[in-house]
C-alpha positions in Angstrom: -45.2 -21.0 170.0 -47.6 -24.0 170.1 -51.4 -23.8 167.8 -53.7 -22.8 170.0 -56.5 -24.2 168.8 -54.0 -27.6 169.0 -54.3 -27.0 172.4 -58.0 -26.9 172.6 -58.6 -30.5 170.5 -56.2 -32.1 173.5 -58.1 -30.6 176.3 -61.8 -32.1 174.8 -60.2 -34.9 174.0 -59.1 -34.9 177.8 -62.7 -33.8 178.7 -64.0 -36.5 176.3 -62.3 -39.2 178.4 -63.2 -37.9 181.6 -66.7 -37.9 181.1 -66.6 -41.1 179.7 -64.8 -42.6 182.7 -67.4 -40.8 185.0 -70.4 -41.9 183.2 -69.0 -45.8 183.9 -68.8 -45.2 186.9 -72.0 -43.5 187.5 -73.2 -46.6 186.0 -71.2 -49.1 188.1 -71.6 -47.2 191.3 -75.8 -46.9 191.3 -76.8 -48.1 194.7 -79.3 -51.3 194.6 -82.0 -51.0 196.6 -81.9 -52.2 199.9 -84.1 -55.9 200.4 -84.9 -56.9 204.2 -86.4 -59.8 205.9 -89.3 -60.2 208.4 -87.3 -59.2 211.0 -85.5 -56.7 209.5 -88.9 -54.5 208.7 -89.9 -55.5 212.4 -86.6 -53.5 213.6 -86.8 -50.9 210.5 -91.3 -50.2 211.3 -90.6 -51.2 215.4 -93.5 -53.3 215.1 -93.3 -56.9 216.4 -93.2 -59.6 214.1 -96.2 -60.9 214.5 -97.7 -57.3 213.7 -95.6 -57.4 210.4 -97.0 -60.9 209.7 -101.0 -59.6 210.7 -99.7 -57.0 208.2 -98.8 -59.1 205.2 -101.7 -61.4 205.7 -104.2 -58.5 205.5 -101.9 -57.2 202.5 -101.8 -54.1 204.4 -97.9 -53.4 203.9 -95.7 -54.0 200.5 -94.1 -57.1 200.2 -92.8 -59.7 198.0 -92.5 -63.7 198.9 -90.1 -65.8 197.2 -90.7 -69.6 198.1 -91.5 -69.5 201.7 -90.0 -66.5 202.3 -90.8 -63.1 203.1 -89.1 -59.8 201.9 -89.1 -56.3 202.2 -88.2 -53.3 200.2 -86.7 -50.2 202.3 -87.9 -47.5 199.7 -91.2 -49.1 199.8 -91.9 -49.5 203.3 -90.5 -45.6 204.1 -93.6 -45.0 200.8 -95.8 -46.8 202.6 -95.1 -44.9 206.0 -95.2 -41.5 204.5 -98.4 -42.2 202.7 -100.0 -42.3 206.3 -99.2 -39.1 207.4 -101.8 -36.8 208.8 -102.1 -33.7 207.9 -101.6 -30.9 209.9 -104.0 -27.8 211.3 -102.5 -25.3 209.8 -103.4 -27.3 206.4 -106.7 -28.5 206.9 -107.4 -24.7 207.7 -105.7 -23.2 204.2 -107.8 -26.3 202.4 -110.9 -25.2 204.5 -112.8 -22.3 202.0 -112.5 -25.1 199.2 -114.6 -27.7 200.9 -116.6 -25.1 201.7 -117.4 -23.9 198.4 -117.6 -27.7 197.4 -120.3 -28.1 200.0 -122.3 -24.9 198.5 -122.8 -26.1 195.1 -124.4 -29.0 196.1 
């Protein structure tokens, strides 16, 4: 009968290896971040291009230029559209006491 505790070194050294390979590939595998033109954010927002233009002149929406050229990020312009988000009824009403009491101490 076989060392047991021969046995255990082989399966860590088996576990060893496996975590290696999966941390390269972890590595490998990270998915870039998506970069879109002018008319790619016009589809992605449904806005017309010229909006998305109006936009970028006002510096209203992320963007980055290289040369003559305009570019998007997807993560940031999904960032940009959440942070316009309204909130609800329900919250303004749970939030309501506090600006009350904010108003009182004045």
């Amino acid at each position: 009968m076989s060392n047991p505790f021969e046995h255990i070194l082989k399966r860590l050294d088996q576990l060893e290896i496996l975590i290696k390979e999966s941390q390269v590939n972890n590595i490998t595998n990270a998915p870039e971040e998506e970069i879109i033109t002018v008319e790619g954010a016009s589809q992605f927002l449904h806005l017309a291009v010229p909006t998305i233009y109006g936009l970028v002149n006002r510096r209203a929406i992320p963007f980055m230029k290289k040369g003559k050229r305009l570019f998007f990020s997807k993560k940031e312009l999904t960032a940009w559209l959440k942070s316009g988000s309204r909130r609800t009824l329900i919250e303004l009403t749970q939030d309501a006491p506090f600006f009350s009491a904010k108003a009182l101490m004045k």
